[in-house]
C-alpha positions, 0 to 999 in steps of 0.5 A, spaced: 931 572 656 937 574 661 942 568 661 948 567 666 955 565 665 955 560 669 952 555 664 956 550 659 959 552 653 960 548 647 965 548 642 964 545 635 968 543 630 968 545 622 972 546 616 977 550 615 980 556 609 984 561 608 983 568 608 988 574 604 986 579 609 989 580 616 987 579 623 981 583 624 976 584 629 969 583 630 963 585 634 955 584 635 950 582 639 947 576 641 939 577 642 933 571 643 929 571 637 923 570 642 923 576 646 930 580 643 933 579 650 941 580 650 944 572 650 948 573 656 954 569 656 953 566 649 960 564 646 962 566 639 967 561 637 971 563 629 973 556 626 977 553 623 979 551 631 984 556 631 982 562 627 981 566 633 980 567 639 973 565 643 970 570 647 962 570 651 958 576 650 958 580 655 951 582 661 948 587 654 949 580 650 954 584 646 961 581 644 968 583 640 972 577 637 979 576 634 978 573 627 985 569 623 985 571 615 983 563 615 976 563 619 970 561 615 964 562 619 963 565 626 959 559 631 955 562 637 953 557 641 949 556 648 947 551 652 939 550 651 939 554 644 940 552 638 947 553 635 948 558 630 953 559 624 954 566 621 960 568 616 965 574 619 962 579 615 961 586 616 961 588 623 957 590 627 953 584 627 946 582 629 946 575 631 938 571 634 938 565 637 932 560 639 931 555 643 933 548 642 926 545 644 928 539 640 927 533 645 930 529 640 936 532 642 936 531 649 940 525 652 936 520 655 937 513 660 937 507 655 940 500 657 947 500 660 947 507 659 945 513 656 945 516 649 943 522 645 935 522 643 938 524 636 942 518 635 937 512 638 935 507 633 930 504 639 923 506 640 923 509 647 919 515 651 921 519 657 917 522 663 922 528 665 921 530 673 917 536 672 913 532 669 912 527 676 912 533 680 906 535 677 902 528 679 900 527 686 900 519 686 903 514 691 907 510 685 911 513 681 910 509 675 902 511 675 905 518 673 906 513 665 898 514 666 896 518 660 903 520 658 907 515 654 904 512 648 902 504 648 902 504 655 897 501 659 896 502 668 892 498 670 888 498 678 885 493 680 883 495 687 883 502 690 887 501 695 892 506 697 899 506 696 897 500 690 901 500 685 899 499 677 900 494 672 903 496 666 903 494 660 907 495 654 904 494 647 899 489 649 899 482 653 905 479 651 903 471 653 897 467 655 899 464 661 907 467 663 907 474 666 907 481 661 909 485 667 915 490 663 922 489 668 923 495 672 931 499 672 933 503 678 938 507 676 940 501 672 940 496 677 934 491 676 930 492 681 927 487 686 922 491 691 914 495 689 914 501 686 911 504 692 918 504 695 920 509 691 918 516 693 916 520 687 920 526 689 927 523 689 926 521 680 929 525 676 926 522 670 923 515 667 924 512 661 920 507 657 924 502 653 918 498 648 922 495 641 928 489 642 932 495 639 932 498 646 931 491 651 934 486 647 940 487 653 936 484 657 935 479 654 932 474 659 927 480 662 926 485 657 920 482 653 915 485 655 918 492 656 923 496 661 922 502 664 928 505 667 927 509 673 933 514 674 934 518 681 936 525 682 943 526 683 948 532 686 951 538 681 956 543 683 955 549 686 953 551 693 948 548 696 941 548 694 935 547 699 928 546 697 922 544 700 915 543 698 908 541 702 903 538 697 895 538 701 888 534 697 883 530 698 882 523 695 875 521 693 871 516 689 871 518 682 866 513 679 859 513 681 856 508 684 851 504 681 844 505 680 841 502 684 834 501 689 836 506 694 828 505 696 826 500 702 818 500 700 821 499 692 825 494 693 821 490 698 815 491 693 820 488 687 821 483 692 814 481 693 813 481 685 818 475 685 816 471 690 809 471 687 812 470 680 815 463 682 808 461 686 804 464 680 808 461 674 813 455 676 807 452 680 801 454 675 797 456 682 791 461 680 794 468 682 789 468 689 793 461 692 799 465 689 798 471 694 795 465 700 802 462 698 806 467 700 802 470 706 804 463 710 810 464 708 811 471 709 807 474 713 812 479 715 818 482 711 822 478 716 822 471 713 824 475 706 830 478 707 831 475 715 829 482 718 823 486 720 824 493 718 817 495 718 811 496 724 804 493 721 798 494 725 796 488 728 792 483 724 794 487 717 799 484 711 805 489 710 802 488 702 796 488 699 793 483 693 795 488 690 803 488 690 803 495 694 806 496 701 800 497 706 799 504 706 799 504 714 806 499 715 812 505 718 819 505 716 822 502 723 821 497 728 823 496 735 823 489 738 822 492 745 831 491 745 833 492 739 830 498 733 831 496 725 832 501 720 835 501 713 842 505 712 846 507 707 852 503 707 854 506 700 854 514 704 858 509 710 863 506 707 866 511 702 870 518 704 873 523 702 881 521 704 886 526 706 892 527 702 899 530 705 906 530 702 912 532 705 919 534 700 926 536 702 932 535 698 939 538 699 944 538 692 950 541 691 958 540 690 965 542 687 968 540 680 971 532 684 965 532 689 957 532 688 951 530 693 945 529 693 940 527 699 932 528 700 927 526 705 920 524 704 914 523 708 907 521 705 900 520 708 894 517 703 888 516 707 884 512 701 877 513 699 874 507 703 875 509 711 879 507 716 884 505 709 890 508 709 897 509 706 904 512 710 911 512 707 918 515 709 924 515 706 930 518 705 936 517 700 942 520 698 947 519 693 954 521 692 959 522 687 966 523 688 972 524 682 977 521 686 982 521 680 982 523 673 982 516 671 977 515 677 970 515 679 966 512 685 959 513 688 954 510 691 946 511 692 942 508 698 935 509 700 931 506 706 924 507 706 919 504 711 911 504 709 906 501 712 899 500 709 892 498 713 887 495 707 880 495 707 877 489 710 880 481 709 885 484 705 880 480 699 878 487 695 880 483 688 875 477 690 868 480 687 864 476 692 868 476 698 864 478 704 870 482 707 870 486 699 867 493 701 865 496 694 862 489 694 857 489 699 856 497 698 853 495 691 849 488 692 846 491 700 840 491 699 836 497 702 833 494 707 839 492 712 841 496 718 849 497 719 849 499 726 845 496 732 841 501 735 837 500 742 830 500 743 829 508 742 833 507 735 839 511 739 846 507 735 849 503 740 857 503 743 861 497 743 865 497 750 871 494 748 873 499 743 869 505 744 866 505 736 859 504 733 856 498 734 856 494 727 851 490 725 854 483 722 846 480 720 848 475 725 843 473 733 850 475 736 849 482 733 840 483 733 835 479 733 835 477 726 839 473 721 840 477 714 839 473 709 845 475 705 852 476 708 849 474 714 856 475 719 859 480 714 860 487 716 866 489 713 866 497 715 865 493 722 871 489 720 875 496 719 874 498 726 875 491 729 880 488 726 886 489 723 890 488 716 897 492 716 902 490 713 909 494 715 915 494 710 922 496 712 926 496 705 934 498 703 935 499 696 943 501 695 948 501 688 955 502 689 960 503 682 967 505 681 968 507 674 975 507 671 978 511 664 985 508 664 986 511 656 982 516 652 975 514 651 975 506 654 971 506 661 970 500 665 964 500 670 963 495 676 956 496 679 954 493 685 947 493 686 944 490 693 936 489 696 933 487 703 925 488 705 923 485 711 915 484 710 910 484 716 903 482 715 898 482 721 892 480 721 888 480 727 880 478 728 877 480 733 873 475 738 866 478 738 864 480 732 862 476 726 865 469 723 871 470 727 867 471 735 866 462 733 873 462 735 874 467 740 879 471 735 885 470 732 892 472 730 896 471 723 902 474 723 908 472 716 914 475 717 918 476 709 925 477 708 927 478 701 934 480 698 937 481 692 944 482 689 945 484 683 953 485 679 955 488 672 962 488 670 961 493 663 967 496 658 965 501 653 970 504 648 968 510 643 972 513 638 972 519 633 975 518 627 976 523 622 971 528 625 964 524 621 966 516 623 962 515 630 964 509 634 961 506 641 963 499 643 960 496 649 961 489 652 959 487 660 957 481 664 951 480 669 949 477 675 943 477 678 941 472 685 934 473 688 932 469 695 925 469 699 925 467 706 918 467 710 916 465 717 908 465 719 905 464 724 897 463 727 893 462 733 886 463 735 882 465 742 885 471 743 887 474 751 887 482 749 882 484 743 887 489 740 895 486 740 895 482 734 901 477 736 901 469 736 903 469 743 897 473 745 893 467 743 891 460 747 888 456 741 891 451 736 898 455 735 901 453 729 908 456 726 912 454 719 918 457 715 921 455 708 926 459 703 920 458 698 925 462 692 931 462 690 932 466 683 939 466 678 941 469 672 946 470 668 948 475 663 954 476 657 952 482 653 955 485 647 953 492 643 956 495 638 954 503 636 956 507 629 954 513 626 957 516 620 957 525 620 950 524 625 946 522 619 947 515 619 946 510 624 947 503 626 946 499 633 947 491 633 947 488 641 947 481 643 946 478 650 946 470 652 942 469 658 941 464 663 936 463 668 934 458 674 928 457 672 928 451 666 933 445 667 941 444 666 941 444 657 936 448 657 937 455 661 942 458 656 938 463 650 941 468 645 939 474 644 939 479 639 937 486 635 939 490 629 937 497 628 938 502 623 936 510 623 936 516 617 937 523 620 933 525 612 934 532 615 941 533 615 942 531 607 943 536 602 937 536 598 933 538 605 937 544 606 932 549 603 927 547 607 931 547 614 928 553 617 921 548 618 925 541 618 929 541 625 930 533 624 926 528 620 930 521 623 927 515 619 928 509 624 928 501 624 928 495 628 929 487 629 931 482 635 929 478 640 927 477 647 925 472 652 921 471 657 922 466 664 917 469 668 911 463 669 908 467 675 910 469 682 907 462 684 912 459 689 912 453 684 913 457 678 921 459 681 922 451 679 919 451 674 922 444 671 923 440 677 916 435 680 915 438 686 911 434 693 909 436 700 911 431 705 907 430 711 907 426 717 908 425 725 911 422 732 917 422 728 915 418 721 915 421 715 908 419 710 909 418 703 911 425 698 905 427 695 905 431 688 902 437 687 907 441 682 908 438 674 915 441 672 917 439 666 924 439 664 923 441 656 921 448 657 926 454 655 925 460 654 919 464 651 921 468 645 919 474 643 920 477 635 919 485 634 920 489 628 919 497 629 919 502 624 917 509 624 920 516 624 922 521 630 921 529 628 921 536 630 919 542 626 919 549 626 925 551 632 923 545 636 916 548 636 913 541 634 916 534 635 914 527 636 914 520 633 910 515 630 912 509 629 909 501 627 911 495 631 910 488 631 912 483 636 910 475 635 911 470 641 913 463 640 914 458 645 910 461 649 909 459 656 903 454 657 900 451 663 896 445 659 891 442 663 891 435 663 886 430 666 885 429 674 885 421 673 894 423 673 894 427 680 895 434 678 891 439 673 896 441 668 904 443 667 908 447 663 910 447 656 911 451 650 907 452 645 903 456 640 904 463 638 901 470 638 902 476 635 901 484 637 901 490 633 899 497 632 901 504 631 903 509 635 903 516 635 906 522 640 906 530 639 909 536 643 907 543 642 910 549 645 905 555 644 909 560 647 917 560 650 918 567 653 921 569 659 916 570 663 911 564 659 911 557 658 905 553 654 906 547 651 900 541 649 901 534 648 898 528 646 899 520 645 895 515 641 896 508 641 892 503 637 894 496 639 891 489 636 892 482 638 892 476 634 893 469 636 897 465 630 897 458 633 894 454 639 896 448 642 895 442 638 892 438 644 887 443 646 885 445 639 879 443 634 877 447 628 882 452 630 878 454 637 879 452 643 874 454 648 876 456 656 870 457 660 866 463 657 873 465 653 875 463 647 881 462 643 880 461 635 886 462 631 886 468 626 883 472 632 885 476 638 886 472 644 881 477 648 875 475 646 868 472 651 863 467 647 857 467 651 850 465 650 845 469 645 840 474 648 834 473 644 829 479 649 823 477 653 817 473 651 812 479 651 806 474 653 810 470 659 816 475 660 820 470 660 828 471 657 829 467 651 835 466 647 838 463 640 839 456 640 841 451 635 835 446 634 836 439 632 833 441 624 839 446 623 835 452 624 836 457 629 830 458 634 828 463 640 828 458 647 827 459 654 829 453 658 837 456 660 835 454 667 837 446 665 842 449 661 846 442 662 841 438 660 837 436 654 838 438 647 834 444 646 839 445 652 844 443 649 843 448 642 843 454 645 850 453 648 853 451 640 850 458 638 853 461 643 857 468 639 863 471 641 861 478 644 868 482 641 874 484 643 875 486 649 881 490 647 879 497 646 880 501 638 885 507 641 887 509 647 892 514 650 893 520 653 893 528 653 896 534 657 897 541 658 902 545 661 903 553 662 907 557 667 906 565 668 910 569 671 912 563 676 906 560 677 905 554 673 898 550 672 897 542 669 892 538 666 893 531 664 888 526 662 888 518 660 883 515 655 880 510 651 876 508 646 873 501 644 872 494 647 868 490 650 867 487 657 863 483 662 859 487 668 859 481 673 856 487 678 851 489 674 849 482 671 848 480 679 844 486 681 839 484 676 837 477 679 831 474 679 829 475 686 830 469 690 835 465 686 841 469 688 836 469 695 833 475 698 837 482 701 841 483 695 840 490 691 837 490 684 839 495 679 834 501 676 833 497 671 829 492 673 824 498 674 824 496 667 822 488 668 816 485 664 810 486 667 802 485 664 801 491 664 809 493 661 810 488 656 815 491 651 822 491 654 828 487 655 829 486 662 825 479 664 820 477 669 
């Protein structure tokens, strides 16, 4: 491999000994054991320090060194490869290096500072930016999809620019936030990871065991993941550019539902005739008479008519089927009805572009570092989209050799429009669009059309006519989601939200004597939020109020200070010590104007002002959020083979009441670099490092929610109504409590960091253990006080797995890179204590959930399934009897009332944790000859969950009301003729 000058070199320290012999001269070559390249500007240093002079080998890798009669050893070093020790002997000498592809020996981001992997006793897993180059994602925390061990990204919806939901070893509480704190270039950062051009991250690192958050304190409970941006180096300036082009599409199928209209209507008429036949006992031809009086056209089923019959026929037979002579299509003589696939119309192939440019470079005093982006996300449902630009632009100035100041300012603007009502994670909300493109039944039109069957234009904004199922659009009224049509609502009406965010750090850093610094860091936060909202006055719900106009204008700011002074010191070569204290504050306040009005002039200027109708406006400063933070860490290690952290912080938070604010936290780890005693020697051309690491301490959580209520947790809180100048007496609608405190979290870690074989194989595993105490709670109370609960704390839960990492590199030439990695996590939960209130024998039972010490907290009890009586086609289900037997029954209806009732709800079972076995990730990557390729994957396995779409979709027919979809299964049901299934009548 050909190496340049330009590289850094290092100078090691070694024991001395005294030669006979006069000064003499040494040559050789230094070659790369990879592919025999000359290692040019490799140094070659005699030691003792002193014993001769240090040279660099030369373009052919070649070098000539004076050695002293006291030198020991020749140390050939060289930045990225191993450092190599080789006695003064004969010349010429034949010296191979080999990479350093450790990564335990890289130096990475933990709290209030860095340190070198081989040296961390934490437990912590870094993301470097080659790696979030390869990830075309919005967020750049969706890049830890896969790629760090008990790491868990969670979507919610598929809106574009949604960012994720992290979690880190689990859920840590049952009611108060498991989100993990997020750093930015350690200050806490206030704003969305959307804000954050991928781009610009230089690298993430995820901190998971107290040893590496319990500087935290207050916030590192459930994890940190510290974002650290790129930065300027010396050197002429470097301009680079990239253009990245793709597609978003829906990866996951649709479910299998009836996409015929004549099979659906047929499984239609089949359950209206089941009610008449069996809920009324009538004989199967008073049966077919009822529904014919009731449904003499498919119209009065589902509101529509969509099929032509001939005059003075049925569009079913006695038989159940369709009349063979009834036509897809009708026409009313205005309008023309036929079915649409509102699945093929709402979803799309959305267009991806991203723009990069970055300038860095600097002197020796001065660095720099500025960038530029622009992102557009078309998301997979139309008309949803996704728009940022940003910029940002560091500096670092060595204004003195005892001074260092810098700064980091981003602005970002973004805008976002969002499918329907912005209600995506309401399962059965009409503005939900997967939600209406699985239960549409096959029946429906989502466009009006003429009498030709010709889809008509709306004159007012030049697209499609949309249906909305309402006599305002056609002629008849669908009976599911009537005055819904949220494709139409994309196009009509509006949902934006617009941000414009500043995110800046500022420090000064100062070296008043040889190895004590002393930083002060300023961190400073402002986004200014609009929402708009327009509902436009035509169409659906909102044509009853002619249109309206909701606008919220929100202003958030943060400011963050750190006042930290570190020592370290080496004393006789192998006593390493670091020494660290600091304060910290931190102030977050929210402020919030909204406005509404209704009857708009202009359809298409979504402002308050543009509407006549009940104006209302109102403004609060609805958060106001403050800690306190006194920090402490002591680091030491003895020859690089022994290591001990201790750190402290004492934290307090606005959230609890005066006496109750303060907490102290702590952690002690401990590491063992087995690799480097004595007895590993024979084996230290395969053992590179084999570090035995172990941990405990404390964190706390004060994070209830992001509830307005919860940033005052402790106080009572009211709303306080009146007119014409009285005021009406304050009504409670918050229970605070002035006893609650910090929720506290307990971890223990142990395992090992390793690499093998030249740095070819490297990796952790570890255990862990983190149980919660105090946690907080909202216990519910009884409605006759006037409020439905208030927070406490109370019980205790515990979360525990293992967790493994692997790296491979297959090849590491100059002109081929190829490595393989791969994580594993497998997390379980166990909940230790509940609530004394809520608990009887140990359980406490939510709902359908299930809370049982001794047991995860993830688990669902729900009734027991027992098949389908094969003469009535009925469902059965297991219940208790008055006998203590367990009998199969069918009366779930009245599930309420009555005994027998009342024994299948006590049989009901737990269906199993929800929580999958393992979950992880893998990953390639290999770069040829300048061209590089990547594949990443995420997986897990285990776990059970509810399908609530899939429960809707196999409904009887009329209870959930006519035009709702079935599932194909229910292509299954019982029927006389097909008796032995699953899937009832």
């Amino acid at each position: 491999m050909k190496k340049f000058l330009f590289f850094l070199l290092s100078v090691v320290m070694c024991s001395a000994a005294s030669f006979a012999q006069d000064e003499r001269v040494i040559t050789g070559t230094v070659v790369s054991g990879e592919d025999g390249e000359p290692m040019v500007g490799a140094t070659v240093t005699p030691h003792p320090k002193g014993a001769g002079t240090v040279t660099a080998t030369d373009i052919d890798g070649k070098f000539s060194v004076t050695v002293k009669p006291n030198c020991t050893e020749l140390q050939v070093t060289f930045v990225g490869m191993k450092t190599v020790t080789v006695a003064p002997g004969t010349s010429p000498l034949v010296i191979t290096m080999y990479p350093a592809e450790n990564r335990l020996d890289e130096v990475i981001a933990v709290a209030y500072g860095t340190a070198k992997r081989s040296e961390y006793t934490g437990s912590a897993s870094v993301v470097k930016a080659d790696q979030i180059a390869d990830a075309l994602v919005s967020s750049v925390t969706s890049v830890l999809t896969g790629k760090v061990s008990g790491v868990q990204t969670l979507s919610s919806n598929g809106a574009p620019g949604e960012s994720p939901t992290l979690r880190i070893r689990g859920v840590g509480s049952l009611n108060a936030s498991s989100n993990p704190l997020i750093v930015l270039d350690g200050v806490p950062f206030s704003g969305t990871l959307a804000d954050i051009a991928p781009s610009d991250v230089e690298s993430m690192t995820v901190l998971k065991d107290a040893a590496s958050t319990a500087l935290y304190g207050a916030r590192g409970a459930n994890g940190v993941v510290l974002i650290t941006t790129k930065r300027g180096a010396s050197g002429e300036a470097q301009v680079t550019f990239d253009a990245r082009w793709g597609s978003n599409s829906r990866a996951l199928p649709n479910y299998n539902v009836i996409k015929s209209p004549e099979q659906y209507s047929e499984l239609l008429y089949e359950a209206y005739y089941n009610q008449y036949f069996y809920d009324t006992a009538a004989t199967a031809g008073n049966a077919y008479s009822s529904w014919l009086q009731a449904n003499n056209t498919a119209s009065a089923a589902t509101g529509y008519q969509i099929f032509t019959v001939p005059q003075g026929e049925y569009l079913f037979g006695r038989n159940g089927k369709l009349n063979p002579n009834a036509t897809l299509g009708y026409s009313d003589g205005t309008y023309y009805y036929t079915p649409d696939d509102w699945a093929k119309h709402t979803f799309a192939h959305g267009f991806r572009q991203e723009y990069n440019l970055g300038i860095q470079g600097g002197s020796d005093r001065i660095k720099y570092f500025v960038s530029a982006s622009y992102l557009g996300n078309e998301g997979i449902i139309v008309n949803s989209n996704f728009n940022r630009f940003s910029t940002r632009s560091t500096v670092d100035y060595q204004a003195k050799s005892w001074l260092k100041i810098g700064t980091s300012m981003n602005y970002t603007y973004s805008s976002a429009n969002t499918p329907g009502d912005n209600d995506l994670d309401a399962s059965t909300s009409s503005g939900n669009a997967f939600y209406i493109a699985n239960q549409m039944a096959p029946v429906y039109p989502m466009f009006v059309r003429d009498a030709e069957g010709n889809i008509m234009y709306d004159t007012n904004y030049g697209y499609p006519l949309y249906d909305y199922g309402d006599k305002k659009s056609t002629n008849f009224t669908r009976n599911f989601m009537s005055m819904a049509n949220p494709i139409g609502a994309l196009y009509y009406d509006q949902s934006k939200y617009l941000t414009d965010v500043f995110d800046g750090k500022w420090y000064a850093t100062i070296t008043p004597v040889n190895g004590l610094t002393i930083t002060g860091n300023a961190g400073y936060y402002l986004s200014q939020l609009r929402f708009k909202n327009l509902s436009n006055p035509f169409y659906g719900q909102s044509a009853s109020y002619k249109g309206g106009a909701y606008e919220v204008s929100q202003r958030m700011r943060s400011i963050n200070f750190q006042a930290l002074a570190s020592y370290n010191h080496t004393f006789n070569d192998i006593h390493n010590m670091d020494l660290m204290v600091g304060y910290e504050t931190y102030n977050l306040q929210r402020e919030s104007v909204t406005a509404v009005g209704y009857n708009l002039y202009d359809p298409n200027a979504c402002y308050v002002d543009n509407t006549i109708d009940q104006r209302m406006g109102y403004s609060s400063r609805d958060i106001t959020y403050t800690t306190r933070g006194i920090l402490a860490r002591a680091k030491y290690n003895y020859a690089q083979r022994y290591f001990g952290h201790v750190s402290y912080r004492r934290d307090a938070s606005s959230r609890f009441a005066p006496g109750h604010r303060w907490g102290n936290f702590f952690s002690v780890s401990a590491a063992w670099d087995i690799a480097k005693e004595s007895f590993m020697e024979s084996a230290s051309t395969v053992v590179d490092q084999l570090k035995f690491k172990a941990s405990f301490g404390q964190n706390g959580n004060d994070n209830l929610g992001s509830a307005t209520a919860y940033y005052y947790a402790w106080q009572d809180q009211y709303k306080i109504t009146g007119s014409n100048g009285v005021w009406s007496d304050a009504t409670l609608y918050y229970k605070g409590n002035r006893d609650i405190t910090w929720e506290k979290s307990n971890a223990f870690n142990v395992g090992f960091d390793f690499s093998f074989l030249q740095g070819k194989l490297d990796g952790s595993i570890e255990y862990y253990q983190r149980q919660v105490s105090d946690m907080l709670f909202f216990l519910p109370t009884a409605p006759s006080l006037g409020y439905s609960s208030y927070p406490a704390n109370v019980g205790s839960m515990r979360n525990y797995g293992v967790e493994l990492e692997l790296n491979y590199t297959v090849f590491n030439t100059k002109d081929l890179t190829w490595t393989i990695n791969a994580n594993l996590t497998s997390g379980n939960n166990k909940i230790i204590s509940l609530p004394k209130e809520l608990v009887t024998d140990k359980k406490w039972i939510s709902g359908s959930r299930l809370y049982q010490e001794g047991h995860s907290m993830y688990n669902i009890l729900l009734v027991e399934y027992a098949g389908v009586s094969e003469e009535t086609g009925e469902a059965l289900y297991w219940a208790k009897m008055a006998d203590g037997s367990r009998q199969k029954v069918t009366n779930w209806q009245d599930c309420y009332s009555g005994n027998e009732a009342k024994g299948i709800l006590e049989s009901r079972i737990e269906t199993g944790n929800l929580m999958p076995k393992i979950y992880g990730g893998f990953g390639t990557t290999l770069n040829a000859y300048g061209v590089d390729f990547s594949m990443s994957f995420a997986y897990q396995a285990g776990g059970q969950i509810i399908d609530y779409t899939y429960q809707a979709l196999m409904h009887n027919g009329n209870e959930y009301g006519a035009g709702q979809n079935f599932h194909a299964d229910m292509l299954n049901r019982w029927t006389p003729e097909n008796t032995k299934t699953n899937v009832p009548r």
